[in-house]
Structure formats: structure tokens, C-alpha cells
C-alpha positions as CSV (number, residue, x, y, z in Angstrom):
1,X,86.9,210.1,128.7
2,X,86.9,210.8,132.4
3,X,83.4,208.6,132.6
4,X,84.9,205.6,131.1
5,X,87.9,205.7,133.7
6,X,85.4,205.8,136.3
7,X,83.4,202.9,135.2
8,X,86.8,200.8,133.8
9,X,87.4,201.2,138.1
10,X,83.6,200.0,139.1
11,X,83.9,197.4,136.5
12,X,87.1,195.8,138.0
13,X,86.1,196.5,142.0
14,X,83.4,194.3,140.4
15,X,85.0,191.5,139.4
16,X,87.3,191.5,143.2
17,X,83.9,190.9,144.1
18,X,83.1,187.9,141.5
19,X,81.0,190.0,139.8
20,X,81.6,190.0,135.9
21,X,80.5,192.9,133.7
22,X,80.1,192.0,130.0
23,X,78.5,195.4,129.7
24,X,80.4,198.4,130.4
25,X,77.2,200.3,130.9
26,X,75.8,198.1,133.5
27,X,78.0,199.6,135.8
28,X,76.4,203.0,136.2
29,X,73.1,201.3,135.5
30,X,73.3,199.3,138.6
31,X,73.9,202.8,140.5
32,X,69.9,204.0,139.6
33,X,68.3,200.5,140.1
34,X,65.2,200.9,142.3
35,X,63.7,197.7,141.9
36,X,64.9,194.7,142.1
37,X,63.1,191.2,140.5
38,X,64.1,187.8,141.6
39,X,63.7,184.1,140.0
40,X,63.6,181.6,143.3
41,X,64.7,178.2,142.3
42,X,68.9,178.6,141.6
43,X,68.9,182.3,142.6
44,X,67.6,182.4,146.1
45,X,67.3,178.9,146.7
46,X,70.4,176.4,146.4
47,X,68.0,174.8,143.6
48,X,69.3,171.4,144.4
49,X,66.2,169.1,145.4
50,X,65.5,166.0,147.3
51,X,62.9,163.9,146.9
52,X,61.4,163.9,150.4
53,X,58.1,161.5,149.5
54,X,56.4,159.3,146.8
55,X,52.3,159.2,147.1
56,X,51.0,157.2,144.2
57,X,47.2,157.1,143.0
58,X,46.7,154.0,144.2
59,X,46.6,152.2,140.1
60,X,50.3,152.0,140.0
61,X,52.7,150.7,143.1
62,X,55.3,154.0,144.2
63,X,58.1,152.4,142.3
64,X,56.3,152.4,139.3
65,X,55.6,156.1,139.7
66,X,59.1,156.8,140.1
67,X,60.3,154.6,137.5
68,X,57.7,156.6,135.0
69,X,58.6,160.2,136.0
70,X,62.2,159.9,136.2
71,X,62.1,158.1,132.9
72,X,60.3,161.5,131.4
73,X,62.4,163.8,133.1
74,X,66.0,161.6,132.1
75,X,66.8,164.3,129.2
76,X,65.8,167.5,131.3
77,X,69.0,169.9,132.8
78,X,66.1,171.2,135.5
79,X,67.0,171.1,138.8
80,X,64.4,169.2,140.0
81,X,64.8,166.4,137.1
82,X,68.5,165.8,138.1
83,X,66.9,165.1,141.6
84,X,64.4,162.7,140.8
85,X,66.5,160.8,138.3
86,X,69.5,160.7,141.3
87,X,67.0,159.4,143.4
88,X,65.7,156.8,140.7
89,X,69.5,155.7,141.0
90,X,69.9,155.3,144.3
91,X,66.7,153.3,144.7
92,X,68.2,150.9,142.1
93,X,64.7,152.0,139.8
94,X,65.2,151.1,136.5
95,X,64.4,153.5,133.8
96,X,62.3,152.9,130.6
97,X,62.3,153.8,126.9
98,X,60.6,156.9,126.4
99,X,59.4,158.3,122.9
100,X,57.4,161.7,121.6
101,X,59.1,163.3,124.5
102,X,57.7,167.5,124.2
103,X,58.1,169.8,126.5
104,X,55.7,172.5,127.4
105,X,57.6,175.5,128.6
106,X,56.7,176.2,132.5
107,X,54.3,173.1,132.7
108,X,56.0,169.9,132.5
109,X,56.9,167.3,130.0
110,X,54.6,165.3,127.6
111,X,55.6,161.8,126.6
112,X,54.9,158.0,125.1
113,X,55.4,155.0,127.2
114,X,54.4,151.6,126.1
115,X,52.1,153.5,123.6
116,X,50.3,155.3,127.0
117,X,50.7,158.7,127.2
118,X,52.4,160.5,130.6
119,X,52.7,164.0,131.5
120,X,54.9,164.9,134.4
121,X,55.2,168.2,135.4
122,X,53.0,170.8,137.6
123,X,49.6,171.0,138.2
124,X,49.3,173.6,135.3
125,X,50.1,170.7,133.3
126,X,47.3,168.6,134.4
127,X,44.6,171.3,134.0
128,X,46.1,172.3,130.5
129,X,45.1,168.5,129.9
130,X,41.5,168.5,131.7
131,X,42.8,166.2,133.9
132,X,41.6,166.0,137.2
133,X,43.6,165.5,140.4
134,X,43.3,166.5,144.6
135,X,42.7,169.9,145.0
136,X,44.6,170.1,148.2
137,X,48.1,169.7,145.6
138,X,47.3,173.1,145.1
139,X,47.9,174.4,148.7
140,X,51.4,172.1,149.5
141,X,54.0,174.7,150.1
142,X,57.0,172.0,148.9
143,X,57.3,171.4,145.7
144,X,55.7,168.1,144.0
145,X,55.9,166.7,140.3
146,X,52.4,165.2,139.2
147,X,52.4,162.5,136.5
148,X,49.3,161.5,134.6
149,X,49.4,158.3,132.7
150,X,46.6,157.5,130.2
151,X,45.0,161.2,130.9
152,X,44.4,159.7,134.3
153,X,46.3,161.5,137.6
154,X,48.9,158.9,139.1
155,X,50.2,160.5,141.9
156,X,53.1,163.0,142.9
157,X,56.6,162.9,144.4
158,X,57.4,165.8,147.1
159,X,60.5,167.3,146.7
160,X,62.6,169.8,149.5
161,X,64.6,172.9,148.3
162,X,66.4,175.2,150.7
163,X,67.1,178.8,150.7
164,X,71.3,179.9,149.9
165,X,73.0,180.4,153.4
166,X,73.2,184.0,152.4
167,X,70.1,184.8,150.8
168,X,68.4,186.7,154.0
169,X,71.3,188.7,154.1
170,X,71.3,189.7,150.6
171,X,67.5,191.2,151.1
172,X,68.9,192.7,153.7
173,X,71.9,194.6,152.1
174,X,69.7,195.5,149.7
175,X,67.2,197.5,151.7
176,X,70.1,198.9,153.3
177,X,71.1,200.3,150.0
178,X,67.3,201.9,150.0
179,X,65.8,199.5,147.7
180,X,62.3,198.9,149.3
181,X,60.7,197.2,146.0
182,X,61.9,193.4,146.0
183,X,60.1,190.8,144.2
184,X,59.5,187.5,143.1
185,X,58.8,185.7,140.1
186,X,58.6,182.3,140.0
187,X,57.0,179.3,138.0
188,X,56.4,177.5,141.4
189,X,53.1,177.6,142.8
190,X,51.9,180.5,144.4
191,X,51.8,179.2,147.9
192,X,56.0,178.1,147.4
193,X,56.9,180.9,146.3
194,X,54.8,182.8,149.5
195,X,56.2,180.6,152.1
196,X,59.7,181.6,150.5
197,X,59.0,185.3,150.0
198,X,58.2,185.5,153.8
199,X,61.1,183.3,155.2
200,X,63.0,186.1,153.5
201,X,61.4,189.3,155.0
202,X,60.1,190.5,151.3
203,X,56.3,191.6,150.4
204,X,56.4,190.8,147.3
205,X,56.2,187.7,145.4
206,X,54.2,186.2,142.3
207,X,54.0,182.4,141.6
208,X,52.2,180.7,138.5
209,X,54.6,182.8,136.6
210,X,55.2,181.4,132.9
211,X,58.1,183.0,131.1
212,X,55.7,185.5,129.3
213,X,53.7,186.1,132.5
214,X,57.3,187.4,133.6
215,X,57.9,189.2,130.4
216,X,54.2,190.8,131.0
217,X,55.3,191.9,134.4
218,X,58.3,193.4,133.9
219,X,56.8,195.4,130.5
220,X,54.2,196.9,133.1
221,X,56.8,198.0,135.7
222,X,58.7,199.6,132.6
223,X,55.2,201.6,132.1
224,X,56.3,204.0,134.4
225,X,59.9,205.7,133.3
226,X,60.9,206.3,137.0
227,X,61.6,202.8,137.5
228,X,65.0,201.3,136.8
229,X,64.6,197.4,137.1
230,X,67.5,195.2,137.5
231,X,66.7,191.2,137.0
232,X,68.4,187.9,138.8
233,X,67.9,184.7,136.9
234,X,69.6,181.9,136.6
235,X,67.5,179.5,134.1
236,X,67.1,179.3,130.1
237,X,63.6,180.6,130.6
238,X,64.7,183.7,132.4
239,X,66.7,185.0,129.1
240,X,63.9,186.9,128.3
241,X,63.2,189.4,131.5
242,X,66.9,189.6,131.7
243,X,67.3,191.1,127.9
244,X,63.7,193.0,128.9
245,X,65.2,194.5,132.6
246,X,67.7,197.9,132.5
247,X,70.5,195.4,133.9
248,X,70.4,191.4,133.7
249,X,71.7,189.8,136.4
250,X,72.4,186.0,135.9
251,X,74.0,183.4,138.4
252,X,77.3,182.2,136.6
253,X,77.5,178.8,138.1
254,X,74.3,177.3,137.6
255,X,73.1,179.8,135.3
256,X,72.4,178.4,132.1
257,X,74.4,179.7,128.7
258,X,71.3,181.3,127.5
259,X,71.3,183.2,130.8
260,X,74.6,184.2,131.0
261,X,75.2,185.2,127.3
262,X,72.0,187.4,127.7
263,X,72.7,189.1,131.0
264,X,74.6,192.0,131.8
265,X,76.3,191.0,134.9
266,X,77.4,187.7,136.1
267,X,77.9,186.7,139.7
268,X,80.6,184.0,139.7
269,X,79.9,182.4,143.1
270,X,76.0,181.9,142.7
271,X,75.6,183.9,146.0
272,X,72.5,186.4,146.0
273,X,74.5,188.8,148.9
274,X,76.8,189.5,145.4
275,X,74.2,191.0,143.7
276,X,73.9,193.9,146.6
277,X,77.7,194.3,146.6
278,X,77.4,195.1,142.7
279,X,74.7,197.6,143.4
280,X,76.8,199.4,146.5
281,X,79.8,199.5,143.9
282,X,77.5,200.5,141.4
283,X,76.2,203.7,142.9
284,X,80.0,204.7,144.0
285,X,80.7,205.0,140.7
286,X,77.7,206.4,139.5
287,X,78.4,209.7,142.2
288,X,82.1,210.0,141.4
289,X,81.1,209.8,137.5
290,X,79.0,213.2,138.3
291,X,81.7,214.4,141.1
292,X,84.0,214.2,138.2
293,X,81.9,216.1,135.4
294,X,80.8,218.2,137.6
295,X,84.5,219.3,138.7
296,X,85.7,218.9,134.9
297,X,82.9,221.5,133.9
298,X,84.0,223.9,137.0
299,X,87.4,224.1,136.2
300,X,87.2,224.6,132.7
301,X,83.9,227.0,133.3
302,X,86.6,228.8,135.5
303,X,89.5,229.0,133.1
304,X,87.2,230.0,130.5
305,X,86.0,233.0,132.1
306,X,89.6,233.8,133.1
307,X,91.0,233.9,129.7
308,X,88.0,235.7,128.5
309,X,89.3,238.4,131.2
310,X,92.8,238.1,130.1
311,X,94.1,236.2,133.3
312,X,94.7,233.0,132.6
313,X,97.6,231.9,130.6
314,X,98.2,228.8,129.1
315,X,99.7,226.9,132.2
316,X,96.3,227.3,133.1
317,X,94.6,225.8,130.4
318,X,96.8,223.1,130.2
319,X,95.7,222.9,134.2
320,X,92.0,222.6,133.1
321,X,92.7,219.9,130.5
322,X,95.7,217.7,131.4
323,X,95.1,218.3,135.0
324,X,91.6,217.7,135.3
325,X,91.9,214.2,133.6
326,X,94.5,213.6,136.2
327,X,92.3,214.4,139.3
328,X,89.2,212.5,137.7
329,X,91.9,209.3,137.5
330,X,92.9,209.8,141.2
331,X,89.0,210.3,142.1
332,X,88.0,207.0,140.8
333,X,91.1,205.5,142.6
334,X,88.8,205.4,145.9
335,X,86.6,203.1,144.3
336,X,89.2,200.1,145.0
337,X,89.5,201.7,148.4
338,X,85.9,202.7,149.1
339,X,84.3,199.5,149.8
340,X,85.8,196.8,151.9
């Protein structure tokens, strides 16, 4: 059909632009989105970490405290495990046996060592426990890993993350594109995810996020029919909104599988300013899929009434048919010309 030429065009204007459709109808649906939700760390961050500090309790030396997190986290694929077992490596810290390692989904990780219980993770995971620690964690606008050891806090390590190089211009290519309503969702805490959200010029932005807290707000946005949500995620815990959002955006290189496989679209080059060049190709397509109908529909309208009146012959109809399909496939042409 003339729509599927159309969006056969978008889809491979797409992928010139390292954008990879798994669903056809993502195309068009990328033309109507008017809001636009964001994961941070790995979508608008580089989500590769350094650990900038080590401040322990005082009841175990700073080695010790990096020796028992990085133990922990050895198993995890999160960012910001990788980056405190690297830097476990590179301070020649030996890592222990762990056992009863569990994992509590936007938290941290629960574990045995030497028969003591340690949890490493966020401060969520320390509450969730009853265990207390310095309020003034609460307000650090880098990102820290806590560890408890014994149900007793043991200190934190302070770790950096830095926006992508093009991430302010992809909120701005956006708004360009008239899509006002950008947000955040994050796991990180609330003041992170602030001090991010206003680096990048958007109003918008909720921290404390678990994966259903996500889930919750994207169910209420859906509340109201108007809105067409489109969702960039990059981690296994984002598989949800992006199955739950109209299109599912995921970042293909350090997107997880579960991401990937469950998203719609997927942007090659893990660059955010990708994600506004899908949505400009998408909304070509979407007005030459209706400039097409709408001049399919004409013509035919046209040749129908003519026959009706005894002046068209079949040259004509064969016009309105074979014809039309022909000017539909040089309309959608311009879509590989359209956008530089």
C-alpha cells in the first residue's frame, strides 16, 4: 500500500541515521510523539563512572570499605559496579568471597561475608533495612554507594558521571521539533537527577524512581489519550516503560538485550541528539503518508465522478490507480532528500 512505501522510506532514512526500526509502525508513531521520557545514567549521561572519593565510618580502614563493596558488586553489569571493581583493580584491593548475594531491584545488593551481612547500594537500601546513616547523604548531588556491614552503616564511595557531549543539543533539537514536555526518570536520588535535569535546560525531572514508580508514571500520563509518549532507556530495568510507552526508544550500545529486544527503535551510536533526528524523520513521513492519501482519495474521488458522468475512459482509471501509486512512490522519495 502507498502507506507502507512511505514508512519502508522513513524506516531506512532512519537507519542512514543509526537509527534501527524493529517496528514498522514506530515510524509514523514517532511523527505524533508529544512527550518525551528519559532514563539518565547510559542515556543522557556517558554512564561510565569514577570513583572520585572513599569516606569510611570510621570502624573499618577505606581499603577495607572498598575491598567489601567491590567484592558485592563483582557479579553486577551496572555501570557504576564496573567502576568500583576497576578501581578495586587499580588500587591493587583484593576481593573476597562473597555468598547469599540478592539483589533488590533499584536499591542495591544484599550479601554474606565472613558470615556478616553487607548491603551496598543506595540510601533506599539502608532505610529499607532501618539502618541508620548521615542525613546529609541525602542532599550530595554525585552519586555515592553506601555499604552497611553487620546492619551497621560503614561508609560510602563518591562516584562522578558526566553528561554525553551531545546531550544539550539533543533537548534542544527536540524543543525545536515543538516538544515542550521532557522528562526524567531516574533511580538516582532526587537531588542528581535535579542538578542534571537543570545542566540540561529541562523542567522536569523525578528521582527515587523504582522500575514500577516509572511504570506508575508513565500509566498516569497514558490517563489522558492526547498524549503520545515515546521512552529512551538504556538498562534491563527500563524494559518495562519501554513495552508500556507508544514507541520504546533504547540505546543500542550499552543498552542492555532486555532493552533492545523490547524497544521499538534502536539508536546505534548511544547518542541522545539521534533520538530528535528519528522524531524529525518521523513526522516527514507521517505528513507525506496523509499528503499521499489525501491525493490518492482526490484522484480517484475525481475519476469516479467523471465516469459516473460518462467522461472518463479507462486511460483514466488506469491514471487513478497505476498512476497514483506511482506519484505516492516519487513523494516519499523526498524523504532521503528532505533531511540533511
Amino acid at each position: 500500500s502507498i502507506v507502507t512505501i512511505v514508512l519502508s522510506f522513513g524506516t531506512q532514512k532512519m537507519a542512514k541515521e543509526h537509527a534501527i526500526v524493529r517496528k514498522l509502525q514506530a515510524v509514523e508513531g514517532l511523527g505524533s510523539v508529544s512527550i518525551i521520557c528519559s532514563d539518565k545514567t547510559g542515556t543522557l549521561t556517558k554512564g561510565t563512572f569514577d570513583v572520585q572519593a572513599c569516606k569510611s565510618a570510621g570502624d573499618i580502614s577505606e581499603e577495607e570499605l572498598v575491598k567489601l563493596i567491590a567484592s558485592v558488586e563483582s557479579d553486577s553489569t551496572h555501570p557504576i559496579a564496573k567502576a568500583v571493581v576497576n578501581y578495586a583493580k587499580e588500587q591493587n584491593i583484593e576481593r573476597v568471597t562473597v555468598t547469599d548475594t540478592k539483589e533488590y531491584a533499584g536499591f542495591g545488593l544484599e550479601a554474606t561475608v565472613g558470615g556478616i551481612p553487607v548491603l551496598v547500594g543506595n540510601c533506599r537500601l539502608l532505610s529499607k533495612f532501618d539502618i541508620s546513616f548521615p542525613q546529609e547523604l541525602l542532599k550530595m548531588t554525585d552519586t555515592i554507594v553506601v555499604c552497611a556491614v553487620g546492619n551497621r552503616y560503614a561508609g560510602y564511595l563518591l562516584l562522578a558521571d558526566a553528561l554525553k557531549e551531545d546531550a544539550k543539543v539533543a533537548i534542544d533539537r527536540l524543543k525545536a521539533l515543538n516538544i515542550e514536555n521532557i522528562q526524567i526518570l531516574s533511580g538516582d536520588k532526587q537531588s542528581i537527577v535535579t542538578n542534571f535535569a537543570e545542566k540540561l535546560g529541562i523542567s522536569k525531572a523525578y528521582g527515587d524512581l523504582l522500575p514500577e514508580g516509572k511504570v506508575k508514571h508513565l500509566e498516569e500520563l497514558r490517563q489522558d489519550e492526547a498524549n503520545r509518549i515515546a521512552f529512551v532507556g538504556d538498562g534491563m530495568n527500563d524494559a518495562p516503560v519501554l513495552a508500556l510507552s507508544h514507541v520504546g526508544i533504547a540505546m543500542g550500545g550499552l543498552g542492555s538485550d532486555a532493552a533492545i529486544e523490547t524497544a521499538d527503535v534502536v539508536i546505534q551510536t548511544d547518542q541522545p541528539s539521534k533520538v530528535a533526528e528519528a522524531i524529525k524523520v518521523g513526522k516527514l513521513t507521517r505528513r507525506i503518508i496523509w499528503q499521499n492519501v489525501s491525493l490518492a482519495f482526490g484522484v480517484k474521488l475525481l475519476v469516479l465522478i467523471l465516469g459516473a458522468g460518462g467522461i472518463a475512459t479507462l486511460w483514466e482509471a488506469v491514471f487513478a490507480d497505476v498512476g497514483v501509486a506511482l506519484l505516492a512512490i516519487m513523494n516519499a522519495v523526498r524523504i532521503q532528500k528532505m533531511i540533511k
